[in-house]
C-alpha positions as a printed NumPy array, in Angstrom:
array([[-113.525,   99.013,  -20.622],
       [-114.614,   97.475,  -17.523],
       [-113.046,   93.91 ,  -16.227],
       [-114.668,   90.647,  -18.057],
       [-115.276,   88.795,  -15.45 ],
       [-116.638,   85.669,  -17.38 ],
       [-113.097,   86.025,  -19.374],
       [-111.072,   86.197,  -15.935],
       [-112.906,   82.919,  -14.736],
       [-112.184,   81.299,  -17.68 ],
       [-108.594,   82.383,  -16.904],
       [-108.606,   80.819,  -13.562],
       [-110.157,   77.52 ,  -14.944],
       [-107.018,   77.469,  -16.779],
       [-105.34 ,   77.367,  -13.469],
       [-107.516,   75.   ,  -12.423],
       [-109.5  ,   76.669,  -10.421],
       [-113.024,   74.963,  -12.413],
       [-115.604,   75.034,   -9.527],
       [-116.009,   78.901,   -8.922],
       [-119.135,   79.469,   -7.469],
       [-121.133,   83.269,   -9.099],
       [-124.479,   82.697,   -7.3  ],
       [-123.782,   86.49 ,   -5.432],
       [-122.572,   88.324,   -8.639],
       [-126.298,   89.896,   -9.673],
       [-127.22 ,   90.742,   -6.199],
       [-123.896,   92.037,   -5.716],
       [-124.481,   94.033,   -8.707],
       [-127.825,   95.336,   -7.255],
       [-126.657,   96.17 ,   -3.558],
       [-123.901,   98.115,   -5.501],
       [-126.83 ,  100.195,   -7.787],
       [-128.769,  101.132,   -4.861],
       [-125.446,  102.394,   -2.862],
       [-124.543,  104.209,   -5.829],
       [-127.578,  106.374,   -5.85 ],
       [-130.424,  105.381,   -8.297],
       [-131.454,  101.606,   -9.972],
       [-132.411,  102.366,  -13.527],
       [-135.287,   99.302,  -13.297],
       [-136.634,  100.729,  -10.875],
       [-136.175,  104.762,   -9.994],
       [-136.587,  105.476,  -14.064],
       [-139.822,  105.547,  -14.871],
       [-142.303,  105.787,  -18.55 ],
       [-145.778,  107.188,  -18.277],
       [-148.426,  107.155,  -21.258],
       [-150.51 ,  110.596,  -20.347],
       [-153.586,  109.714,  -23.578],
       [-151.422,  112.054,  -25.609],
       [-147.28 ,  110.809,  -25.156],
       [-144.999,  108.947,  -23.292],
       [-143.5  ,  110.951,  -20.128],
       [-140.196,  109.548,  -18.834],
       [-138.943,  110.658,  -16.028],
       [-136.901,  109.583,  -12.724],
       [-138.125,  109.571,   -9.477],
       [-136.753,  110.944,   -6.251],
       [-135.045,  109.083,   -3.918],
       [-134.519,  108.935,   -0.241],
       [-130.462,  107.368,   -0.857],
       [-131.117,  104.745,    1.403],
       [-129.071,  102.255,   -0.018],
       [-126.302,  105.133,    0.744],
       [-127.236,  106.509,    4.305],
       [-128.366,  103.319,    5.571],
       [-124.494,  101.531,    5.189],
       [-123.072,  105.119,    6.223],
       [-124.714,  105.297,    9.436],
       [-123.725,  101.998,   10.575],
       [-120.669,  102.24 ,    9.792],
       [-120.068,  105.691,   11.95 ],
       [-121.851,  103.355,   14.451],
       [-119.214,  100.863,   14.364],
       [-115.731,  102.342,   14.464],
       [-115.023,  105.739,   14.66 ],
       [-111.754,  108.072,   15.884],
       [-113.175,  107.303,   19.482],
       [-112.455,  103.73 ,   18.677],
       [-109.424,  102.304,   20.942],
       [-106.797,   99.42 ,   20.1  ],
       [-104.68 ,   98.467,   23.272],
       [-101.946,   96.733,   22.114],
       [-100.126,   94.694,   24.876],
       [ -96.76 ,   92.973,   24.132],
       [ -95.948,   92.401,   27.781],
       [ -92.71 ,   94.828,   27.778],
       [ -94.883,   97.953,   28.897],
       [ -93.137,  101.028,   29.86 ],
       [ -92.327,  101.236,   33.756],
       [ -91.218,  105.182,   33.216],
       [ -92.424,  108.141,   35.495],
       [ -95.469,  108.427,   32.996],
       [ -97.804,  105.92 ,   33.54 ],
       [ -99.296,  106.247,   29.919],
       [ -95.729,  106.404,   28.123],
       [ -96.032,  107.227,   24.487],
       [ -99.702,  106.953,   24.408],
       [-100.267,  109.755,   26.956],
       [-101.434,  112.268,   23.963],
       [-103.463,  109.457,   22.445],
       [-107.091,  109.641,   23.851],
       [-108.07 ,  107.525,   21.219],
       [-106.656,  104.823,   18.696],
       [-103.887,  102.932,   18.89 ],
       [-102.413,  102.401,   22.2  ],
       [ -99.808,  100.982,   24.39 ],
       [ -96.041,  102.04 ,   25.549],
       [ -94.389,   99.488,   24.029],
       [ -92.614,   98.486,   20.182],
       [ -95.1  ,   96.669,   19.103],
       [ -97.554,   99.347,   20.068],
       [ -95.525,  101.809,   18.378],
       [ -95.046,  100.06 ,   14.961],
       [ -98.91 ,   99.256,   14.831],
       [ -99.711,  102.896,   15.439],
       [ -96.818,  103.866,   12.498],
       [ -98.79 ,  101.508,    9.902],
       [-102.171,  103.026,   11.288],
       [-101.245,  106.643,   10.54 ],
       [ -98.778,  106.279,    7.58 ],
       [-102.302,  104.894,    5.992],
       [-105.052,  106.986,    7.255],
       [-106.52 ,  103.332,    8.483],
       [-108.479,  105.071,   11.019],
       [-110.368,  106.858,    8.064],
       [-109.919,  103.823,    5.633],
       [-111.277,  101.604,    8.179],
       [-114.214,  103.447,    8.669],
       [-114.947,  103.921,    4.762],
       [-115.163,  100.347,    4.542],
       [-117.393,   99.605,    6.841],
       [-119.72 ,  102.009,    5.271],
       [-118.622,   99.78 ,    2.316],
       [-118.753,   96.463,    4.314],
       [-122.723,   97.061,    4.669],
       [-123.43 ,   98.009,    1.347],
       [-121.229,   95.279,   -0.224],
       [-121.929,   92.434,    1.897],
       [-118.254,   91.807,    2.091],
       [-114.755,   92.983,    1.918],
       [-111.167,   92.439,    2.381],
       [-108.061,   93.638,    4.047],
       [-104.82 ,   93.175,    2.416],
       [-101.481,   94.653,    4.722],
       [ -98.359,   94.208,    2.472],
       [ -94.753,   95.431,    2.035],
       [ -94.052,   97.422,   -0.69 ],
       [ -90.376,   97.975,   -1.898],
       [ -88.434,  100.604,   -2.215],
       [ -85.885,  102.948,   -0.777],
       [ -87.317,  102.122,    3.124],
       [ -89.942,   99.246,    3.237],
       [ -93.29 ,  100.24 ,    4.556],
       [ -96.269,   98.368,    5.25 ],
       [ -99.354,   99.124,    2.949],
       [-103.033,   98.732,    2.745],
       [-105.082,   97.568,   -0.113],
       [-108.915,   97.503,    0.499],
       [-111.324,   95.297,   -2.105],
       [-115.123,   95.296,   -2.39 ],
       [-117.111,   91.929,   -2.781],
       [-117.718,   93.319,   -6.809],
       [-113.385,   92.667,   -7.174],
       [-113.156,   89.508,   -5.021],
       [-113.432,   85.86 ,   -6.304],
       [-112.85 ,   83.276,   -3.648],
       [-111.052,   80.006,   -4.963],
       [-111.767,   77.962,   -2.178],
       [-113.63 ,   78.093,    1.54 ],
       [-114.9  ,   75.632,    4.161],
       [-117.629,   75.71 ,    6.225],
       [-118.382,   79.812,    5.027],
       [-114.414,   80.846,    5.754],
       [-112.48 ,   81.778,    2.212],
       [-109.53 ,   80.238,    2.452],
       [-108.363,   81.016,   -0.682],
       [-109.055,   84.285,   -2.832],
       [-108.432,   86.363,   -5.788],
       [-108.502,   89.638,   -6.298],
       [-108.934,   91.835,   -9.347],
       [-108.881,   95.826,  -10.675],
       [-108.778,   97.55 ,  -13.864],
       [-105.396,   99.234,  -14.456],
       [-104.096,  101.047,  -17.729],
       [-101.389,  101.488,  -19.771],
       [-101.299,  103.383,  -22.647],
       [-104.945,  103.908,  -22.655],
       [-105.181,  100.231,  -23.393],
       [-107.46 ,   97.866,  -20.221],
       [-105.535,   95.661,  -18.216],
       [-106.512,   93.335,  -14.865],
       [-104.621,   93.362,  -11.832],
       [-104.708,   89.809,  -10.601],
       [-103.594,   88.987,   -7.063],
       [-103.887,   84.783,   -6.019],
       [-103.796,   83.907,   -2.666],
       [-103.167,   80.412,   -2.385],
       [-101.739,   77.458,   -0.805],
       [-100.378,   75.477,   -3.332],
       [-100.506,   71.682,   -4.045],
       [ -98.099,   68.974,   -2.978],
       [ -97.819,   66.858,   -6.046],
       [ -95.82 ,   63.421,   -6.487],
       [ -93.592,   62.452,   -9.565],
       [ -96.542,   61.759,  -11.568],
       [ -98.206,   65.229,  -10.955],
       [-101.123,   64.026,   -8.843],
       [-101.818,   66.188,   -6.126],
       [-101.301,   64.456,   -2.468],
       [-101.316,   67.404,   -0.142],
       [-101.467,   71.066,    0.351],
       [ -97.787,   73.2  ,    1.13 ],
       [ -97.766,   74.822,    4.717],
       [ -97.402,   78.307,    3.839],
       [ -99.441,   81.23 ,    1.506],
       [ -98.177,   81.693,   -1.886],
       [ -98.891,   85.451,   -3.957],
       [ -99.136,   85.501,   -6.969],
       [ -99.252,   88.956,   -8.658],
       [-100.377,   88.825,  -12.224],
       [-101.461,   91.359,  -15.267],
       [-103.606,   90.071,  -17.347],
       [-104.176,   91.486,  -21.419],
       [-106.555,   90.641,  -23.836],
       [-105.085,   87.561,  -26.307],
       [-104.355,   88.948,  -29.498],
       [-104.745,   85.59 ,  -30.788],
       [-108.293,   85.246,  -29.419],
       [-109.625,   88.139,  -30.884],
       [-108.62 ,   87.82 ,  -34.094],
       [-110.898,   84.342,  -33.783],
       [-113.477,   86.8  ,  -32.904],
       [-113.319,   85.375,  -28.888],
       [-112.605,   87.266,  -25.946],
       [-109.595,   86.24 ,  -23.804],
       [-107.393,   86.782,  -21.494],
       [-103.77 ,   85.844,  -21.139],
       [-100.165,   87.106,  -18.787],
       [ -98.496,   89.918,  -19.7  ],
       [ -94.974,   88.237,  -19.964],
       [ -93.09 ,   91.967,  -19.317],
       [ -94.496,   94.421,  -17.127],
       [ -91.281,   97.053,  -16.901],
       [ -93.269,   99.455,  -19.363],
       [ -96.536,   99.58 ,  -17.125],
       [ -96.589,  102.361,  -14.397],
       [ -96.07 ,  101.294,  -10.767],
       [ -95.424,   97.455,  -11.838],
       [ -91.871,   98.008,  -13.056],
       [ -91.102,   95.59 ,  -10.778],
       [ -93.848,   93.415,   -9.553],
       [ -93.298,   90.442,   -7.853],
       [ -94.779,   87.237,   -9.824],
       [ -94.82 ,   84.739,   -6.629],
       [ -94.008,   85.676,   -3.127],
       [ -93.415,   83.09 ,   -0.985],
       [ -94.66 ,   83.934,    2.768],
       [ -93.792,   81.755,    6.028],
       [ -97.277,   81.732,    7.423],
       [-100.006,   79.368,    7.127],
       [-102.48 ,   82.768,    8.482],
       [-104.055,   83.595,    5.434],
       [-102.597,   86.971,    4.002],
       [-105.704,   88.992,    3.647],
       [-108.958,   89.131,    6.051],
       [-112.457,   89.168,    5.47 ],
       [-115.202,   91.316,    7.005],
       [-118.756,   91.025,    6.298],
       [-121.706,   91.913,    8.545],
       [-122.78 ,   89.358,   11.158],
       [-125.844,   88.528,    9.197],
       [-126.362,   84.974,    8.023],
       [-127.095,   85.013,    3.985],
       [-130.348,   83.723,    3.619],
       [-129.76 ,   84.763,   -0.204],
       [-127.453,   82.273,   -1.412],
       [-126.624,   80.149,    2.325],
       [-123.743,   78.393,    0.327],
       [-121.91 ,   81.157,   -0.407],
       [-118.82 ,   82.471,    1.774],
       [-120.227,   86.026,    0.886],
       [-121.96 ,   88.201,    3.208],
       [-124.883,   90.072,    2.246],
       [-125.802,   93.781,    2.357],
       [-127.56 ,   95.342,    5.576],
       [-130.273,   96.224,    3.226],
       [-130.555,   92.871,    1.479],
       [-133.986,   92.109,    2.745],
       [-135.18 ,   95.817,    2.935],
       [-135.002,   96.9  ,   -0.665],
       [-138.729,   96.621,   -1.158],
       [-139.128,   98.664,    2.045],
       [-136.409,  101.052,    0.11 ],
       [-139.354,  100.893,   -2.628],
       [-141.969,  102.133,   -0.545],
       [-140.034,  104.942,    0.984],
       [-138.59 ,  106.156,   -2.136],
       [-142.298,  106.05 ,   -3.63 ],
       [-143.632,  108.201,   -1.145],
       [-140.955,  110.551,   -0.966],
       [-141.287,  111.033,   -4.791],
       [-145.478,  111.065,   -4.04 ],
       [-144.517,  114.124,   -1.326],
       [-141.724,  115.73 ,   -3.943],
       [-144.706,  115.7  ,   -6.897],
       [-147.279,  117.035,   -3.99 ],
       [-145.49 ,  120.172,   -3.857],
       [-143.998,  120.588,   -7.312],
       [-147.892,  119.427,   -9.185],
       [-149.584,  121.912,   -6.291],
       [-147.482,  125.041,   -7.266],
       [-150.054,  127.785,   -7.059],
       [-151.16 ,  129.343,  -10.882],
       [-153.218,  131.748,  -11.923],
       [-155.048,  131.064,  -15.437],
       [-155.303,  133.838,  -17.319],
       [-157.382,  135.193,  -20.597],
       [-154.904,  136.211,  -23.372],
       [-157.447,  138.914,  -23.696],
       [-156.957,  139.765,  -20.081],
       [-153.367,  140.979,  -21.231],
       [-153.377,  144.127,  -22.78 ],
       [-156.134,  145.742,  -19.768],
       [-153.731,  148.515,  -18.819],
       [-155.12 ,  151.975,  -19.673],
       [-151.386,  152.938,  -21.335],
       [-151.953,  149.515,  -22.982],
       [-148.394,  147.586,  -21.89 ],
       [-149.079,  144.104,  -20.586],
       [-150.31 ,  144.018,  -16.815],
       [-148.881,  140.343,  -16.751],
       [-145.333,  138.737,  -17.237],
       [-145.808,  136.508,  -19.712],
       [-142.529,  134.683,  -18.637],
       [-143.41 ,  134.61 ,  -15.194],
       [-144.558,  130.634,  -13.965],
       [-146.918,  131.889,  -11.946],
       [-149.26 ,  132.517,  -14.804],
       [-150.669,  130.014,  -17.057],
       [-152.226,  131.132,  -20.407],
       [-155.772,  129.452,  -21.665],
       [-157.248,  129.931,  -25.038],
       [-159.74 ,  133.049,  -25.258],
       [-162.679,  131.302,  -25.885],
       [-162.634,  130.312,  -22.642],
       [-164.54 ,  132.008,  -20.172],
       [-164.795,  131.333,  -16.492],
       [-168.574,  131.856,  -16.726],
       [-171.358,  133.173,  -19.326],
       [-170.857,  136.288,  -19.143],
       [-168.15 ,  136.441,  -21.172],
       [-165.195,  138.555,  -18.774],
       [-161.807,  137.44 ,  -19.268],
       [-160.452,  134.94 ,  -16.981],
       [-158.104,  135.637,  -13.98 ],
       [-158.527,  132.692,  -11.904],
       [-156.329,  131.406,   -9.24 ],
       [-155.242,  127.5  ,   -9.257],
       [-154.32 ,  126.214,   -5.465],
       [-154.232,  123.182,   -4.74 ],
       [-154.524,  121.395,   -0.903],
       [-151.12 ,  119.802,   -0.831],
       [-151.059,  116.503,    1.955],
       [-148.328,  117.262,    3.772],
       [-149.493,  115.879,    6.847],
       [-150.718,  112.51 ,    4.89 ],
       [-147.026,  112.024,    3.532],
       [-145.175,  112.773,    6.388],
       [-146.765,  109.869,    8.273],
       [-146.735,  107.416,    5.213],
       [-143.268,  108.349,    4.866],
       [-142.687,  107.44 ,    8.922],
       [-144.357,  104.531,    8.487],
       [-142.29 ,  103.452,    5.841],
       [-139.179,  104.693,    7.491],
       [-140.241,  102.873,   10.798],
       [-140.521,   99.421,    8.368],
       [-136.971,   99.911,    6.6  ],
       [-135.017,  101.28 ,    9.902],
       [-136.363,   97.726,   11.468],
       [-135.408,   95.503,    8.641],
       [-131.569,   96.752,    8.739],
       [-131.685,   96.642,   11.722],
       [-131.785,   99.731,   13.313],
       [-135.256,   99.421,   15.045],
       [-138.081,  101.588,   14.944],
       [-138.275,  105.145,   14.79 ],
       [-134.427,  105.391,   14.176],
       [-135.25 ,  107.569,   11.456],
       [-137.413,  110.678,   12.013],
       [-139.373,  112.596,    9.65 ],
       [-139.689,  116.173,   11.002],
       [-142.07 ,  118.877,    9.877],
       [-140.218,  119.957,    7.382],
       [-139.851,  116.911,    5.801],
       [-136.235,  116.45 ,    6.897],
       [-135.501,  112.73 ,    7.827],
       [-133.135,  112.663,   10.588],
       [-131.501,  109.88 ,   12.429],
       [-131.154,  108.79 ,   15.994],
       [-128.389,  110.2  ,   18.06 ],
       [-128.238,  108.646,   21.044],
       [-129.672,  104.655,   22.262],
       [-130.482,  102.485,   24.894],
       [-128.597,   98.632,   26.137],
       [-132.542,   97.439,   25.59 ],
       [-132.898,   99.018,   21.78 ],
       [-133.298,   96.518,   19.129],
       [-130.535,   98.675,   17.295],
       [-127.716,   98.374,   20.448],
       [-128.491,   94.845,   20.235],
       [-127.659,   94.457,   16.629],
       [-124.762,   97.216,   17.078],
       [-123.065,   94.361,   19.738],
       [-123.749,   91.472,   17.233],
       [-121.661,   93.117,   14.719],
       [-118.798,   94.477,   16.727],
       [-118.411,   90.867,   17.628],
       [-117.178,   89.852,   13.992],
       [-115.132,   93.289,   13.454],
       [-113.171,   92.909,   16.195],
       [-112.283,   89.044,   15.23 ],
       [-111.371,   91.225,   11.615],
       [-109.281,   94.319,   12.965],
       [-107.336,   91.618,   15.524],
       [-106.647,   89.258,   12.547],
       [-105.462,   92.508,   10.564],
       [-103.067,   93.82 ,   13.469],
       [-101.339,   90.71 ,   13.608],
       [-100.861,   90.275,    9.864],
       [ -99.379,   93.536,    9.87 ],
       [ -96.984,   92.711,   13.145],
       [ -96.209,   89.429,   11.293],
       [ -95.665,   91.807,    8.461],
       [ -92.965,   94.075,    9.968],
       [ -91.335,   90.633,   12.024],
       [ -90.811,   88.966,    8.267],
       [ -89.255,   91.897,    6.732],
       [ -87.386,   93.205,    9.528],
       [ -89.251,   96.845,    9.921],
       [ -88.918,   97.342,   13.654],
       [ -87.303,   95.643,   16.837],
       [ -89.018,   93.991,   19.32 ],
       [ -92.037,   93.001,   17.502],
       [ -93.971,   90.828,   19.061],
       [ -96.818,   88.407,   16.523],
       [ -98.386,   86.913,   20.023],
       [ -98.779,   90.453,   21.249],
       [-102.398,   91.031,   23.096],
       [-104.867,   93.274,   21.322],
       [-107.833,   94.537,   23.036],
       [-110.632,   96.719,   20.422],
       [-112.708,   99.162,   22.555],
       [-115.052,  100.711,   20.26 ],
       [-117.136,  103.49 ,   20.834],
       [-120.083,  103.312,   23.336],
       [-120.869,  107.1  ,   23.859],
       [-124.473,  107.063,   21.501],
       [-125.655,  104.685,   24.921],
       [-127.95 ,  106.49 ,   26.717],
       [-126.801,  104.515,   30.277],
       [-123.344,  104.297,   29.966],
       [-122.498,  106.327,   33.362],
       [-125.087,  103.169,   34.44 ],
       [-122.705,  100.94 ,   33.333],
       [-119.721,  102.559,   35.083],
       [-121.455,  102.719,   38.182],
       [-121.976,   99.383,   38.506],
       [-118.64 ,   98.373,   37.28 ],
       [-117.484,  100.043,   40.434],
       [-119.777,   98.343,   42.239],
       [-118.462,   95.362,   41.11 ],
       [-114.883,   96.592,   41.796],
       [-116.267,   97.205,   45.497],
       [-117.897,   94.041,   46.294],
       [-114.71 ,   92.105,   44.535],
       [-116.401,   90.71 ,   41.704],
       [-114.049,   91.834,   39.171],
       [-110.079,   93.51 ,   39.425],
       [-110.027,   97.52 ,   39.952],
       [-107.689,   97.661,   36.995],
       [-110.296,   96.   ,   34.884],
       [-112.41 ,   98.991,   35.797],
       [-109.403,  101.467,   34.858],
       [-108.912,   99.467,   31.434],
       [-111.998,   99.933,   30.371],
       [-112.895,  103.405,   31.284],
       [-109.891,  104.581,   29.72 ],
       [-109.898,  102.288,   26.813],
       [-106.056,  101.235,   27.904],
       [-104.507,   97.564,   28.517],
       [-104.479,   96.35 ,   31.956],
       [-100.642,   96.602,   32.784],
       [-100.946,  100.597,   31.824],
       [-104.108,  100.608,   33.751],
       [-102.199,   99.018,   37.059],
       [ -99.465,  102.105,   36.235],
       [-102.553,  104.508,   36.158],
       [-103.762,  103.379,   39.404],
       [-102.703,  105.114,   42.76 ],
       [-101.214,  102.875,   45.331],
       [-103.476,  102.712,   48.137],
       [-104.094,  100.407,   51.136],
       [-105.719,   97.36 ,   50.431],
       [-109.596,   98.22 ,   50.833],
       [-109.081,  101.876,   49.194],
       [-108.607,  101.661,   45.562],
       [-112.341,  101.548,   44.688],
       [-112.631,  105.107,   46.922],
       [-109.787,  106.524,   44.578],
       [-111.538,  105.833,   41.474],
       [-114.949,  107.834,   42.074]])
């Protein structure tokens, strides 16, 4: 039994929490069909033939999938590098300290470094992170949540939540400032909700009345069961489940952690696309949003160029009297095989009354399809933003994507544009996580004001040896530092870059970095 969500509102207009806004839930609800695979409204499919009613479901192109999954291998990848810079960098023998074997990810020579880079591979975040930006783009939104979990040796952890398990209590000017967050969870085959609050709470005076907001982030961790009470009224409620020892992996939940920090405790990521959908809402919107009718159009003519081959099989129609024409008088046809299709015997392919053996072949329109289809695929790859001819239809009907762009395509344009809000999201996440391990103590030397610099991948640009060349000749007419250069051609901060860099004469350095 899936989460009530109409039940779990009601539950947080208990709280008070009465002005929760649902204007994204049904489009949510469609981005998250056409991700999936197929929308029942529209890929399913009833046809009245003169005789009976064919159903059927059509073909599809995935779009709603492949789209989201190639933008997110677009925007962070393993190739993907996080300098982290806590100004106590390594002054050993080896320039690149511990991040020597690290050509990409985290990197740095210093605790701080070395703690991020722990949390990063203790949770796969290099993977995760990735997975949710395919997510990110198919959702409209998501959230990061670090957080400690107890036990023998504290570690930090990584919860990840899609837009379709988010509820945000409050936000100004598009920024959710506060949120909830909800999953399914079982016990005992019965449904429960997993409720997480994050909140700043009130300031209220001796008569109750609010007058202020607290400095800090309260979490509230809650699991929520149906009200016994409720349903035997016939309703649908929800209410706290008072003891949670019996339910596996919440023997000891926390009901309200108090943090320190007035940062909010989780961070949002959405595309950097405004939401002409619902402009009110603090949700982003799917990179497809505006492109499902193009998503229509290719997924018709894809099923049009599936039914062109499968409709244009190649038959022969054969006399039942035709059968039995073999002198030892065995069948000279298979009646099982497809090729063959059997018409009455009173029908004869002309007057003279022979048995028929005719062959059925139909033209099929390849050529037709495969440009329909292009054109289609030129329309959609546009509206996500990809430009035009991203995807390619080949010959052989195989759609295949764009390897490798230019700094003028639409697509590197729109590839910049959303780096620009991911990197505000990872740097917010790295420090939550260094604030993290400084609250509970998980490593010395941690530094929350440490610089973080996100280099993401640039290889699919067709000029980027362009772009190094004239960084150097930059470098060479003093227009920017040499270690500048160094920093970002290795994808390491500047202090390791300065370590990197040979001493020369004044004058020199750019000649040493050809």
């Amino acid at each position: 039994m899936a989460v009530d969500k109409s039940a779990l509102i009601e539950w947080l207009g208990d709280l008070g929490y009465t002005d929760i806004d649902t204007s994204m839930d049904d489009h949510i609800q469609l981005w998250e069909s056409w991700y999936k695979g197929k929308v029942p409204s529209f890929h399913s499919f009833a046809v009245w033939n003169g005789i009976d009613t064919l159903r059927g479901e059509m073909a599809s192109l995935q779009l709603g999938k492949t789209t989201p999954e190639q933008w997110a291998n677009l925007l962070f990848n393993q190739k993907c590098t996080i300098a982290i810079d806590d100004g106590t960098e390594s002054k050993s023998d080896n320039p690149l300290g511990a991040s020597v074997n690290v050509a990409e990810g985290v990197t740095g020579d210093n605790p701080t470094a070395d703690f991020v880079r722990m949390v990063f591979d203790e949770n796969d975040m290099y993977n995760k992170i990735n997975e949710y930006q395919e997510v990110k783009m198919a959702y409209g939104t998501v959230s990061y949540i670090p957080y400690v979990k107890d036990g023998k040796t504290k570690k930090v952890k990584m919860s990840y939540v899609r837009a379709s398990g988010m509820i945000p209590l409050s936000y100004e000017y598009g920024k959710i400032t506060e949120l909830c967050v909800y999953s399914e969870i079982s016990r005992n085959g019965e449904s429960l909700v997993f409720v997480q609050l994050f909140i700043i709470p009130w300031v209220l005076d001796g008569d109750g009345a609010r007058v202020g907001r607290q400095s800090a982030y309260e979490v509230h961790s809650i699991i929520l069961e149906q009200s016994q009470e409720a349903k035997k009224q016939g309703q649908f409620r929800y209410e706290e489940v008072s003891d949670t020892s019996n339910i596996a992996g919440f023997e000891d939940l926390k009901r309200i952690d108090k943090t320190t920090n007035d940062a909010a405790p989780f961070v949002i990521d959405k595309p950097n696309i405004a939401n002409n959908i619902c402009p009110d809402s603090p949700f982003g919107i799917a990179v497809f949003a505006n492109s499902i009718d193009s998503m229509k159009m290719c997924d018709n003519i894809f099923d049009s160029y599936n039914n062109e081959f499968v409709l244009g099989r190649k038959r022969v129609a054969v006399d039942p009297t035709a059968m039995n024409i073999a002198a030892d008088g065995r069948m000279a046809f298979d009646t099982k095989e497809p090729l063959f299709m059997f018409v009455p015997a009173e029908v004869r392919k002309d007057g003279t009354g022979s048995p028929i053996i005719q062959e059925i072949n139909m033209t099929i329109r390849a050529a037709e399809h495969r440009q329909g289809l292009q054109d289609a695929m030129n329309t959609h790859g546009y509206q996500v933003g990809f430009g035009n001819e991203f995807f390619t239809v080949e010959r052989n009907g195989a759609v295949t994507a764009t390897q490798v762009i230019s700094e003028n395509n639409v697509m590197f344009r729109n590839l910049k544009k959303h780096e620009e809000t991911l990197d505000s999201a990872l740097v917010d996440l790295i420090r939550l996580i260094i604030v993290l391990g400084v609250r509970y103590n998980l490593a010395p030397g941690l530094n929350p004001n440490a610089g973080i610099t996100v280099k993401f991948d640039d290889s699919i640009v067709e000029d980027k040896d362009q772009e190094i060349k004239r960084m150097m000749a930059d470098v060479s007419a003093e227009l920017i530092r040499p270690e500048i250069y160094v920093a970002r051609r290795y994808g390491v901060t500047e202090q390791v870059a300065l370590q990197m860099m040979p001493k020369m004469p004044a004058g020199a350095r750019e000649e040493g970095m050809q």
